[in-house]
N, C-alpha and C positions, 0 to 999 in steps of 0.2 A: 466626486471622483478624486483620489489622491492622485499624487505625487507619481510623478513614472520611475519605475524603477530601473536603475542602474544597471550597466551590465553585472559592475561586479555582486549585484544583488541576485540577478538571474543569473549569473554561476552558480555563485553560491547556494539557491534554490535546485539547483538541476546533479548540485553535489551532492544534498542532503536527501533527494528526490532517489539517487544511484544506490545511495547507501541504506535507505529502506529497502530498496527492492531486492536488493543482496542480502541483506536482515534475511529478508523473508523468505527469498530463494534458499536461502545457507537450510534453511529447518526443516531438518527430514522429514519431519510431521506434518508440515503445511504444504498442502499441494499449492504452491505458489502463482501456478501457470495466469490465471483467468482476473487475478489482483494489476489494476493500476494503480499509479503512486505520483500525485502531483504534491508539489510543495511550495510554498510562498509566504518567506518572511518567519519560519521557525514552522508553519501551520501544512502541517501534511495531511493530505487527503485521500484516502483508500477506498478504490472505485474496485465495481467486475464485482465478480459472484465464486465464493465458496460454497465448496458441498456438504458441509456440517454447521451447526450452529457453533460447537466449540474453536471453529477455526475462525469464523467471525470474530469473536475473543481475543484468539491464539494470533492475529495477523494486527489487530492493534496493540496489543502488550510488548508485540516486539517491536513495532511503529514507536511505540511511546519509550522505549530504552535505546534508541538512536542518537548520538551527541548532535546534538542542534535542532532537535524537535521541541519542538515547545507545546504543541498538542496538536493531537490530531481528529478528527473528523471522520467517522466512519460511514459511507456509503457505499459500500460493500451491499450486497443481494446473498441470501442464500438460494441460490440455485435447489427447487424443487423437484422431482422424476427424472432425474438424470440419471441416467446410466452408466455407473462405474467402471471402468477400465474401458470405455468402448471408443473406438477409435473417433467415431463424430462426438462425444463428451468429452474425451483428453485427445 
């Protein structure tokens, strides 16, 4: 086990963490909704499930053009037989 981190590490994690999820919110093309975004130490992590395989893609490429990502890790789910625009799917 390392070292505990710092507050101002966990700021700074919770900063870089706000500013992916805005990335990815901002892109009209990414249904952004169903994506989590943890971060720790530059290494962001993208959880939840998109409904296309290209957005799987499309939601780390903007993850990785974030200032203070150093890389990230995708565990994202494509979400199978979902139902588009239906109110229990979105």
């Amino acid at each position: 086990m390392g070292p505990r981190e710092t507050d101002a590490q966990r700021q700074a994690d919770r900063e870089v963490a706000d500013q992916v999820q805005a990335a990815l919110n901002a892109d009209s093309g990414l249904y952004a909704q169903h994506i989590s975004v943890r971060a720790q130490n530059g290494i962001v992590r993208l959880g939840g499930y998109v409904w296309a395989q290209p957005d799987l893609e499309e939601a780390q490429r903007i993850a990785e053009l974030v200032p203070g990502v150093s890389k990230v890790v995708n565990d994202m789910e494509l979400e199978r037989g979902g139902i588009d625009n239906s109110n229990v799917s979105r």
